[in-house]
Structure formats: C-alpha cells, structure tokens
C-alpha positions as CSV (number, residue, x, y, z in Angstrom):
1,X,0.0,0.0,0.0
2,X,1.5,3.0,-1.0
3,X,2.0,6.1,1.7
4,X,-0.6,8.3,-0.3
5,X,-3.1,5.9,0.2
6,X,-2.4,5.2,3.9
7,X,-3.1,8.7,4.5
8,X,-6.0,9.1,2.7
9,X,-7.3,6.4,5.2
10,X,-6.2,7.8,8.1
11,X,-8.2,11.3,6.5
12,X,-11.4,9.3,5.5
13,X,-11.5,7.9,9.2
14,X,-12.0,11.3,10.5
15,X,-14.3,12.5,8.0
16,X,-12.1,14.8,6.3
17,X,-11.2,13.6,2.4
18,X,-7.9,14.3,1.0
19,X,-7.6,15.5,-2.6
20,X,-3.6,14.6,-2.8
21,X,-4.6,10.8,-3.2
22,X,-1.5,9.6,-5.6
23,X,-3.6,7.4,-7.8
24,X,-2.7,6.9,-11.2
25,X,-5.2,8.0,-14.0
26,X,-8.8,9.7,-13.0
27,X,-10.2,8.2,-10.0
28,X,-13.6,9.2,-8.7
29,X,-14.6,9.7,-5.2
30,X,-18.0,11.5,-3.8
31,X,-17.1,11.4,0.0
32,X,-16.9,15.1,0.6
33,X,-15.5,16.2,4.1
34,X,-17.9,16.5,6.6
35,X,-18.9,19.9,7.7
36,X,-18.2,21.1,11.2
37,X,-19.8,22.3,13.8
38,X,-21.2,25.9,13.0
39,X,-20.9,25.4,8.8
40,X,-24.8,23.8,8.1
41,X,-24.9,21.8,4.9
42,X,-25.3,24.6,3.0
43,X,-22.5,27.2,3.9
44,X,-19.1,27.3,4.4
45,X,-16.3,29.6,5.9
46,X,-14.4,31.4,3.7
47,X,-10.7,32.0,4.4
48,X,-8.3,34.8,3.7
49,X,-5.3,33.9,1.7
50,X,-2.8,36.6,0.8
51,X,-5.5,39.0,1.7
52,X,-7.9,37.7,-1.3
53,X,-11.1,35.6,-0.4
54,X,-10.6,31.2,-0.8
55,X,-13.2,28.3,-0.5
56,X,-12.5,25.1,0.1
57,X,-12.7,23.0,-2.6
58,X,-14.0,20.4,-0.5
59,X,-16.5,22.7,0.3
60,X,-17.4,23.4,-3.0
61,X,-17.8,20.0,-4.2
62,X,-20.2,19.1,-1.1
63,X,-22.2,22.0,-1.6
64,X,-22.9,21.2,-5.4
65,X,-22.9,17.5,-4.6
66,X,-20.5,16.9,-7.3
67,X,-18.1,14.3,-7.8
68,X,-14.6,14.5,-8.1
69,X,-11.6,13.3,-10.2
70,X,-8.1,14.0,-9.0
71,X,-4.9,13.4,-11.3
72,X,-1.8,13.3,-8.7
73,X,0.8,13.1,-11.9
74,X,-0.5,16.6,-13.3
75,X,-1.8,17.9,-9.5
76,X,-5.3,18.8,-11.6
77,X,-8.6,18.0,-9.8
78,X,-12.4,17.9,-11.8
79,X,-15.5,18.2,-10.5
80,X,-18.6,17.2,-12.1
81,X,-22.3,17.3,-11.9
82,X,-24.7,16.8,-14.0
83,X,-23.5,18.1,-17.6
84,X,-21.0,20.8,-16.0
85,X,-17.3,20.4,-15.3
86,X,-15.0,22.4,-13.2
87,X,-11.2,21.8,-13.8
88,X,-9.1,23.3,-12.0
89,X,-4.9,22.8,-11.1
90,X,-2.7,24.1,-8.1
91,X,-1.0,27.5,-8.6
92,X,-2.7,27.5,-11.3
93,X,-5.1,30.8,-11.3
94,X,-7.4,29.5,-14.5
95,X,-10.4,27.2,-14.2
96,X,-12.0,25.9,-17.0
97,X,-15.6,25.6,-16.7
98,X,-17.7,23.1,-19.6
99,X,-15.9,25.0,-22.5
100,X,-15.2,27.9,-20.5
101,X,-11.8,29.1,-19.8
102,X,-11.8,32.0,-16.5
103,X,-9.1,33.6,-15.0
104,X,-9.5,33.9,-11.2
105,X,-7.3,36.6,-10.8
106,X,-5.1,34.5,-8.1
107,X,-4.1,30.8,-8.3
108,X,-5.9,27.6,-6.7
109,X,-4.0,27.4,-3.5
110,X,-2.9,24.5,-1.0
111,X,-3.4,25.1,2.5
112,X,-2.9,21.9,4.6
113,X,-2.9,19.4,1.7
114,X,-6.3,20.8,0.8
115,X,-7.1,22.7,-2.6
116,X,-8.6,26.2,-2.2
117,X,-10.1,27.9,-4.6
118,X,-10.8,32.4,-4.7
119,X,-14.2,32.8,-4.3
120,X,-14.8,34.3,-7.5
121,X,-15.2,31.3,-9.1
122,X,-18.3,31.2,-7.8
123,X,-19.9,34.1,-9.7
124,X,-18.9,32.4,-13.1
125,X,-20.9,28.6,-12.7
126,X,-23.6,27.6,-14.6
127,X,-27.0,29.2,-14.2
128,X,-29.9,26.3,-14.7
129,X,-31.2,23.6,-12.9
130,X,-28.8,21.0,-12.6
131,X,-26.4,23.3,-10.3
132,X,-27.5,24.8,-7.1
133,X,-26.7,29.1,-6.7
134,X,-23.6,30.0,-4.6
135,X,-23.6,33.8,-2.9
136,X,-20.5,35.0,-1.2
137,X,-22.0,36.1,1.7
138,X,-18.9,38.9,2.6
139,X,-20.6,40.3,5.7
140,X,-21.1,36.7,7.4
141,X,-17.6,35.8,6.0
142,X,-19.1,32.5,4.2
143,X,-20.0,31.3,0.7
144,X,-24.1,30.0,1.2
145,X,-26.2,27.6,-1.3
146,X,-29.2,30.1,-2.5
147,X,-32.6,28.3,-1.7
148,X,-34.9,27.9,-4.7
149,X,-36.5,31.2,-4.4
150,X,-33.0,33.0,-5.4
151,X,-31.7,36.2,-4.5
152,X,-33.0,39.4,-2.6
153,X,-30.9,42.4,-3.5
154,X,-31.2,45.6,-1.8
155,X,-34.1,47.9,-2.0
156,X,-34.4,51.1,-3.5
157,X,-35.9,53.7,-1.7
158,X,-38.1,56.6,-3.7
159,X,-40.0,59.5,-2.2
160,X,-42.6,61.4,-3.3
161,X,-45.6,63.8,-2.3
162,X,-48.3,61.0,-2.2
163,X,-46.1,57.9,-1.9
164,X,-42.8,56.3,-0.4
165,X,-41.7,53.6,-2.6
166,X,-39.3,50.7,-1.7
167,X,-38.2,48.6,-4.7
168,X,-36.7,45.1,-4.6
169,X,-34.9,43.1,-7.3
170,X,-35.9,39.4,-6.2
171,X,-35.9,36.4,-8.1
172,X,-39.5,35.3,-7.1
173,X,-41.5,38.7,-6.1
174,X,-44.5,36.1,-6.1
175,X,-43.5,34.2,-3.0
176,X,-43.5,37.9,-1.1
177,X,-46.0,38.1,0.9
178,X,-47.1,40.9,4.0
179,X,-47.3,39.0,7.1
180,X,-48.8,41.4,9.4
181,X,-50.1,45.0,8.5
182,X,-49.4,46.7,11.9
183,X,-48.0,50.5,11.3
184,X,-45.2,49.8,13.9
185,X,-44.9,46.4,13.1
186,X,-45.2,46.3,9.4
187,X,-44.0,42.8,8.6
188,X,-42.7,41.3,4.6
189,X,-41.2,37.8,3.8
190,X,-39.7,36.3,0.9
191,X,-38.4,33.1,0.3
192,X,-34.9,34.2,-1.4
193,X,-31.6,34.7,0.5
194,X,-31.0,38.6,1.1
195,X,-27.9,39.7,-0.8
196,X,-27.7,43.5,-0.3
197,X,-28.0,45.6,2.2
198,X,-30.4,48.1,4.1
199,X,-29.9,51.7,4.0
200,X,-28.9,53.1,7.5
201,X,-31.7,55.4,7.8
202,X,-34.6,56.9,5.0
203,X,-34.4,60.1,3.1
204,X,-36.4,63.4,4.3
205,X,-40.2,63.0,4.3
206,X,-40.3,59.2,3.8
207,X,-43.5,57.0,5.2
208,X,-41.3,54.4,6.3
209,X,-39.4,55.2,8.9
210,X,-36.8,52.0,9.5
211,X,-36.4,48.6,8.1
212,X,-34.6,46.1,10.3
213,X,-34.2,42.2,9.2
214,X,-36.0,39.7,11.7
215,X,-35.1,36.2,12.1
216,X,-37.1,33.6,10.0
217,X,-37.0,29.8,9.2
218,X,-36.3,30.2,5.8
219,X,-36.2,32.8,3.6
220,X,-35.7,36.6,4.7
221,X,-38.1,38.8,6.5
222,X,-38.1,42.6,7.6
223,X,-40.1,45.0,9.6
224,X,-40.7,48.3,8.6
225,X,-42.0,51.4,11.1
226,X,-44.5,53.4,9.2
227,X,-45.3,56.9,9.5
228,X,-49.1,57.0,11.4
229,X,-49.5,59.3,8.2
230,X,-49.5,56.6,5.7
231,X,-53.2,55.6,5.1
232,X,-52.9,52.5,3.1
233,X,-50.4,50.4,1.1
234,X,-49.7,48.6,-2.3
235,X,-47.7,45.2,-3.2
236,X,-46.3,45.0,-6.6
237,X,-45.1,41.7,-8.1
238,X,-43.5,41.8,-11.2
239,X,-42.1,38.2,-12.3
240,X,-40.9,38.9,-15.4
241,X,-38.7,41.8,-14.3
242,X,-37.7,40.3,-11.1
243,X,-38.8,43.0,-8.9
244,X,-41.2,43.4,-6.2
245,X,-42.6,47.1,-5.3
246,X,-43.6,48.4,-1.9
247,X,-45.5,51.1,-2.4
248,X,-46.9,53.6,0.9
249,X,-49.6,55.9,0.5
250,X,-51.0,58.8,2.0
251,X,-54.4,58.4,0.8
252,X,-56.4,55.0,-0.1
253,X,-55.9,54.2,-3.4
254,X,-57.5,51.9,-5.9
255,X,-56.1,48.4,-5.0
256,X,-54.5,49.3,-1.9
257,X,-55.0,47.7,1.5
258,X,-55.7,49.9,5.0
259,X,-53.2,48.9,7.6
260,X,-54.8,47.4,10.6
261,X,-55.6,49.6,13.0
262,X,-53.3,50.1,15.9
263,X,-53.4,49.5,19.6
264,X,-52.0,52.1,22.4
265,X,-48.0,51.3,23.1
266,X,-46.9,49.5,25.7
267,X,-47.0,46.4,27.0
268,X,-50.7,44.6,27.8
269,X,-51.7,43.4,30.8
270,X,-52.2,39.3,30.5
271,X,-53.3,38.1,34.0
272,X,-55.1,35.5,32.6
273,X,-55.4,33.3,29.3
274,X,-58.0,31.0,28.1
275,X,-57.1,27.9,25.7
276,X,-60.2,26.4,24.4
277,X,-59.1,22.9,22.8
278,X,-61.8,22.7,20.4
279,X,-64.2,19.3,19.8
280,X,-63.9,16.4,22.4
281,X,-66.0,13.6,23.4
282,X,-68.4,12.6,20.7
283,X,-67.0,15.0,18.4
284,X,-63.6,14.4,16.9
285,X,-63.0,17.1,14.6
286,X,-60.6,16.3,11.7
287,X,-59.7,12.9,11.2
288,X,-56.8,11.5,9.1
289,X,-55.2,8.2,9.2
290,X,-55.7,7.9,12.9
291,X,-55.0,11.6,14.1
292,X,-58.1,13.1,15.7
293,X,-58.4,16.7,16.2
294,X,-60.1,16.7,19.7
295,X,-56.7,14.8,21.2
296,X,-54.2,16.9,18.8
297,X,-55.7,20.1,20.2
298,X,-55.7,19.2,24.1
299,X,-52.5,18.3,24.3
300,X,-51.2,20.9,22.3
301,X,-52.9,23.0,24.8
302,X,-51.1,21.8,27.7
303,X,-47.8,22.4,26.0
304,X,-48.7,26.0,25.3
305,X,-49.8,26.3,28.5
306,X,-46.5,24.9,29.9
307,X,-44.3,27.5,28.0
308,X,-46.6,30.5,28.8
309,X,-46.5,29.7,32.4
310,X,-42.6,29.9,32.2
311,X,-43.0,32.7,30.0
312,X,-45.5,35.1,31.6
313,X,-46.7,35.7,35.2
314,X,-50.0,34.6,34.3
315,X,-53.3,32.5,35.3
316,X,-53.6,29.7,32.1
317,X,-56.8,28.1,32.2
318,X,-58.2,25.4,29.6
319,X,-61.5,25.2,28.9
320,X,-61.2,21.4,29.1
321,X,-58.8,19.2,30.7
322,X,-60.3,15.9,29.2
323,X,-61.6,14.2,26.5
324,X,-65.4,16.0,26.7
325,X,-67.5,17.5,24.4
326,X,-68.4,21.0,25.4
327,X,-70.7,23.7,23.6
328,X,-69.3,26.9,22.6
329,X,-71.7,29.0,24.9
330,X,-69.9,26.7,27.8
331,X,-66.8,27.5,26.4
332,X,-67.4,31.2,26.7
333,X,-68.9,30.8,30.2
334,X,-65.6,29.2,31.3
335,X,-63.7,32.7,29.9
336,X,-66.0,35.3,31.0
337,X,-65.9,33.6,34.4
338,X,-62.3,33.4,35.3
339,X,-62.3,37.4,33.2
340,X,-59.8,36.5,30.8
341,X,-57.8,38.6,29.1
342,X,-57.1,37.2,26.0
343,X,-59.0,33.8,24.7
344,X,-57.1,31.5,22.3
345,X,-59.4,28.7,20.4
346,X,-57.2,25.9,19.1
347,X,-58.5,23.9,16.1
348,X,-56.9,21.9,13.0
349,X,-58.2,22.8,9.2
350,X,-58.9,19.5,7.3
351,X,-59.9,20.2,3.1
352,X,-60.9,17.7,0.2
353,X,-57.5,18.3,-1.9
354,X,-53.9,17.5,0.0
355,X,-52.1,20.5,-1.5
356,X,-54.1,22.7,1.0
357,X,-51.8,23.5,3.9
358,X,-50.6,25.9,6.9
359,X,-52.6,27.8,9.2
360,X,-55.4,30.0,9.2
361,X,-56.3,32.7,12.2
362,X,-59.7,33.6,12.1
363,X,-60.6,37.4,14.8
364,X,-63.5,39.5,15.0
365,X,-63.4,42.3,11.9
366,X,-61.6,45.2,13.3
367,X,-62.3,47.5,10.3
368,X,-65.8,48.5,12.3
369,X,-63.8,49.0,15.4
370,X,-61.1,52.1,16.4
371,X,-58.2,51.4,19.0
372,X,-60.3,51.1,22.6
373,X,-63.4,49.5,21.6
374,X,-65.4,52.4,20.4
375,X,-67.4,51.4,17.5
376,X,-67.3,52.9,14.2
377,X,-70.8,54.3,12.1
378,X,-72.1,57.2,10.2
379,X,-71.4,59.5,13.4
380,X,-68.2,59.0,14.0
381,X,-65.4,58.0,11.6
382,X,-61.4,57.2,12.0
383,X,-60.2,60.4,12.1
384,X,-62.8,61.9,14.8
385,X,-60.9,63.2,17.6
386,X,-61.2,61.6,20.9
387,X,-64.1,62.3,23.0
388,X,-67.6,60.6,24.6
389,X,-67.8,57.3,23.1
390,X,-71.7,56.9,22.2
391,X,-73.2,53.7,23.8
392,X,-74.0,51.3,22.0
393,X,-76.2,48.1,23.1
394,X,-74.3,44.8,21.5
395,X,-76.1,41.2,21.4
396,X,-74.7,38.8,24.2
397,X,-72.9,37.0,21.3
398,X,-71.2,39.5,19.6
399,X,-69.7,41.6,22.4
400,X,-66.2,40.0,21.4
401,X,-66.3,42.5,18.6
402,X,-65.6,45.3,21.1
403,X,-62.1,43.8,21.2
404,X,-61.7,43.7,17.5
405,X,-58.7,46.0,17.6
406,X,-56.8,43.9,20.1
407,X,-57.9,40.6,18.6
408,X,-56.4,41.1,15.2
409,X,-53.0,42.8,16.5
410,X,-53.2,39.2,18.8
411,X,-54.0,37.7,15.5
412,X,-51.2,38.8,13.8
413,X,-48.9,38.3,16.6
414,X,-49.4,34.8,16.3
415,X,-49.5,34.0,12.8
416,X,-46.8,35.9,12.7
417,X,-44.2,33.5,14.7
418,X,-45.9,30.7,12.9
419,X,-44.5,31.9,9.7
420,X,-41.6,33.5,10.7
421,X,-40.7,30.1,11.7
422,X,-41.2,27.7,8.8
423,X,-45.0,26.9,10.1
424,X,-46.8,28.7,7.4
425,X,-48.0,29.6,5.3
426,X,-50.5,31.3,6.9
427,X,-54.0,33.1,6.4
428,X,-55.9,35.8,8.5
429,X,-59.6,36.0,8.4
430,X,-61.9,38.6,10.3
431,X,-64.7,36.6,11.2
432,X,-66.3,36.4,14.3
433,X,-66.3,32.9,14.6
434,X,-68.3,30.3,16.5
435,X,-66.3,29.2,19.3
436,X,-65.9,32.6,19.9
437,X,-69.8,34.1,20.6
438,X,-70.2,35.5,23.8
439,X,-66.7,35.9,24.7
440,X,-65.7,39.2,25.9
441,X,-62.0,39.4,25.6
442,X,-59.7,39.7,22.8
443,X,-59.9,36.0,20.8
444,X,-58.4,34.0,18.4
445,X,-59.5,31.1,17.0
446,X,-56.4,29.8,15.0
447,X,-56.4,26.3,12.9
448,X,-53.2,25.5,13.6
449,X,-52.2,23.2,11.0
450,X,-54.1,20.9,8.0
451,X,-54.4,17.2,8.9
452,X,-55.0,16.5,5.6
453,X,-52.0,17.6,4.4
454,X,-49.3,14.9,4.5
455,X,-46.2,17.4,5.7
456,X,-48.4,18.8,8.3
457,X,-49.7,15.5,9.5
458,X,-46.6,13.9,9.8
459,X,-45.2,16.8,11.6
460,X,-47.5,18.0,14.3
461,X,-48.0,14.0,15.1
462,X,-44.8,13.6,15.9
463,X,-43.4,14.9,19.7
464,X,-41.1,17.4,18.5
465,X,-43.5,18.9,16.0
466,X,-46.3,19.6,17.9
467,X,-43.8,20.9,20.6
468,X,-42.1,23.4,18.3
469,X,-46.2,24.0,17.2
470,X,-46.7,25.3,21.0
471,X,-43.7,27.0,21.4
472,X,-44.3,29.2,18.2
473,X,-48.0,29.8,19.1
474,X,-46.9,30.5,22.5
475,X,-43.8,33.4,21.3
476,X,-46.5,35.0,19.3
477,X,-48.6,34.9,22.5
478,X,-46.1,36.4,24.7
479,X,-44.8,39.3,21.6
480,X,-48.6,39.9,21.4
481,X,-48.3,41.0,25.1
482,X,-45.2,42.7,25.2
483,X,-46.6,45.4,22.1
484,X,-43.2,45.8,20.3
C-alpha cells in the first residue's frame, strides 16, 4: 500500500477527504468532508489567503454535490455534476468551466494538503437547474447555497408627495408576501436569500421610517415602522422583471390595503389566558389516518400552557382538561368567568385536496372597530378626535367585537411566529367565529395546521412537532403582550 493511500485512510477515518490521493489516471470519489460544527450543509467559511477571499474546494464539491476526479501526476482536480465540469490545477489561477476558460485573478492554493479555490469562481458557474446558486456572503464571511426562491438584493428607496416607494430586485417577487399589517410592526417575507444591504436610515419625508431584518425559518423577512400618516399600502409583483414594489400611500388608493388599525403602546396586561381545545367527546374534529383533532388540540394546549406559564406571570386556564364535548356558549362561560384577558381557540383545518396546507387565524373584523373599543358608524369616523364614546347596546354574542382591535393585533402576533418560523403559510380572516360568541375578551380562533396535508400531519404528530407547534404559538402569545 502506498503512503498516499495510507493517508488518505487515516483522512477518511475522521471524516475529512484528502484530494492529494496519488492514484494513477482519473479516479472518482464523492465522499466530501464533513462539515463542522457551526458550517450547516449549505454554507461554508471562507478563508483569507494573501488578503484575497478562498473556498474550500471540499466545500465546494459538497455543496454542489458533485463528484470529483483528482490526477496526482498533473496535480489537476475535476468536478462534475450533472453536464458541467469544473477543472481546476494548483497555482494555477485558471479554471476551466464546460468550454469555458476563466481567470481567477489569483491561483488555486494548497493550505494543509487541501485545494482552495478564490471565491470568485463562484460568480462564473452555470446558471440552470442542474447546479444549485452560490452567494458570497462577505458580511457573514461565508460562501451559502441560494434556496430555490433566489436572491433578494437591496431595496431602492423613492419618495414622493403621495407615496414612499421601496423597490426590490428578487428572483421570485411572487412568493413575497405581507405577514402582518401593523404600522409599527409592518411585517414582509420572501423566500430568497438577502444579498444586499439596508440603508442606515430613510431620506427626508419618507413614510417608512426604519427597516430592520428579523429572524425567519427560511427565507428573509423585515419589519418596517410606518409613518401613522400613511393611510394604506400597495404590493407590486413583477415576475418577469424580477422586482417586487412596496409602495406607501398617504391616501387610499384603488387596489390598496388599509393597515390594521393600531393598539395604544406598551405592554398589555395578561393576568389570565384561556385555551379552548376545540371538539372532544363525541366530536372528533378532523380525522386523518388515525389523528383526531379533539386529542391533537388538548395536548397541544397543555404544551402552550407549559411555555406560557414559564414565560409570563399569568393565570392559564383550559377550557377542558379531558376528553369532553363542550358547547361553545360553555366554552365562553368558562372565559368570561375566570375574566380573561385574551381567549385562544385551538383547532386543526382538514380540506378535500392535500395541496391545501398551513394555518389559518380567524378574529373578530376590526375595520368596524377604532383602538379602545369604540365602535365605528355614520357619526363617528377614524379620524374623529377623541371624545364621549356613544353607547352602544351589542347582542350577548357579539360583544367579542368590542375587542376587535386587540384581537387582530393578537391575530397577527401569532400567525406571525408561525411563519416566521417555517409553520406557514398562513391566512388571516376577520370573522367572528363560533367558538368565539359571547366571549368578551380579545380572541383567536387559530387552525393551527391541516391534517389533511401529509407534511403537516406527519409533523404535528410527531413529539417534536407539535412541541415546536406550542412553542411558536406561545412566542406570538407572549410578543402579542409585550406590544413591540
């Protein structure tokens, strides 16, 4: 055995691969060196060499899942993948790529037996199917595999006397969507990788205020302040030019959505919260291969009632602790005795066609409603200044919709960690719904999943799922309450 192969063991054995094998003639190998702790399968550091950016060519090879070719006598390694090539040689600084020939602009380096490659290579591979997208990420000081949604660049920001205007190049404007519609909290996501930056603050006169990025499973989200000014605003997806168009108005527009309305600052006061599993007993809810609905929901109500007791000095009561059927004006009675503060119906969505998925909120309509409970008519209007709220006489079962302000901001607060963390997608509905007559506190009734789709099934089914479920519904919970 010759001492270029004994090595190579000794290197497999720990999970790193050599690429100095001395083999004679082309000799595949797919074993890529296992990433450690703190890369992720889809990322990799990138070093400095002689002041100019390097990736492992290790690194590069697992990330494209290609296969590679190493000739010891001319010190030349390919990788393949599909129908693309990448040869490349040490101190060598051109690669040829398919038919390609590219100067790098510095050689292929070896660093500890181990090709490296500069970075730039990166920018010249193939652009189809068969290869995924690398990005140098130069902030995080790592090269990162693009998901399939693509890119995010940086926005453009545009002001004018009726509208502020933020512009996006992204590779799939159609995945954007606005998760919640809060002024303070404004919320976007999109399923591409952000590759620009943000400007450090707005031009003179703008609507939006600030744009920070938030955490999200997936994807990149931000949340923009807007001006209390701003009346309504406008989502522009344009697919074929790869750009997606925030537009914030002054006045409502034709095609343009109100922001919901807001709720005083601060944080609310959450002495005590109701969960209301929904069905039990005779009534099972949902039922797929097995999973019922009535057990799904009661024990993810003990879980979310384990993490808001650690999270929040309050009182959690469920509206049953056992396998019973209950009707919804019991349900209510159980709420409006213990005076709770916030009311939080858990259900799971179940539709005819499996492609139906994610989770759907459903609050009393808060477009009738202005921050406070006062009620909106032909008297009084948005913009009245504050004064003698008129009384007004509601039916027993639809004094929840006093609460419609704080219900939706509760609403979004929850739907909001749901998507922000991979649960989604999600829907909001203003609807006074059934399980929710009678109550009077802010209320949510959310469907927290669809059983009769097979990702959601399998997931909220298992331990682990339905835990991460509770903990997410639970974060939105406990943002909901701190306001900011």
């Amino acid at each position: 055995m010759s001492r270029g192969v004994r090595r190579g063991m000794r290197w497999a054995a720990v999970a790193v691969v050599a690429i100095s094998i001395a083999l004679a003639g082309d000799a595949p190998s797919a074993d890529w060196r296992t990433p450690v702790r703190g890369e992720g399968p889809d990322q990799a550091p990138v070093r400095l060499i002689d002041q100019r950016p390097y990736l492992a060519v290790n690194d590069l090879g697992r990330m494209i899942d290609a296969t590679k070719f190493w000739r010891a006598d001319l010190r030349r390694l390919v990788l393949r993948r599909g129908p693309h090539t990448i040869m490349l040689a040490a101190d060598n600084p051109f690669v040829v790529v398919d038919d390609r020939t590219l100067y790098l602009g510095a050689p292929v380096r070896t660093v500890a037996g181990e090709l490296h490659v500069p970075v730039a290579l990166i920018d010249s591979l193939p652009f189809d199917s068969t290869l995924v997208r690398l990005f140098h990420d130069r902030r995080g000081g790592r090269v990162v595999v693009l998901p399939p949604s693509g890119g995010l660049g940086s926005p453009r920001v545009a002001v004018g006397a009726r509208a502020t205007s933020l512009v996006f190049t992204a590779d799939r404007p159609d995945e954007a969507l606005v998760v919640t519609r809060d002024r303070a909290h404004f919320r976007l996501r999109f399923g591409g990788f952000f590759t620009g930056t943000l400007p450090d603050s707005m031009p003179a006169g703008s609507l939006v205020r600030r744009v920070r990025p938030i955490a999200v499973a997936g994807g990149t989200a931000f949340e923009l302040e807007i001006d209390p000014a701003a009346a309504a605003f406008r989502l522009g997806q344009d697919t074929g030019a790869r750009r997606l168009t925030l537009e914030v108005l002054r006045e409502p527009a034709r095609g343009a959505e109100a922001f919901a309305p807001g709720a005083p600052p601060g944080p609310r006061r959450l002495d005590v919260i109701v969960l209301d599993p929904g069905h039990g007993g005779d009534d099972p809810g949902v039922v797929v291969d097995g999973a019922m609905e009535k057990d799904l929901t009661l024990e993810l109500a003990r879980l979310i009632k384990n993490d808001l007791e650690r999270a929040l000095r309050a009182r959690v009561v469920l509206t049953r602790g056992d396998d019973r059927s209950l009707r919804p004006e019991a349900r209510a009675e159980v709420a409006n005795r213990v005076r709770a503060d916030l009311v939080l119906a858990l259900h799971f969505d179940g539709f005819e066609h499996a492609a139906a998925r994610g989770a759907t909120g459903y609050c009393a309509p808060a477009t009738y409603a202005a921050p406070g409970g006062r009620f909106l008519s032909g008297d009084a209007e948005a913009g009245d200044p504050p004064g003698p709220a008129p009384v007004v006489l509601l039916p027993w079962r639809d004094v929840g919709s006093r609460h419609a302000v704080e219900s939706r901001a509760l609403t979004e607060a929850v739907l909001s960690a749901l998507e922000l963390r991979g649960l989604g997608p999600t829907r909001l509905r203003e609807r006074l719904p059934v399980d929710l007559l009678g109550v009077n506190a802010p209320g949510l009734l959310l469907e927290c999943a669809t059983l009769t789709s097979p990702a959601d099934l399998d997931r909220v089914t298992q331990r682990a799922g339905l835990r991460e479920l509770a903990a997410s519904i639970a974060a939105g919970v406990v943002a909901y309450q701190a306001n900011r």
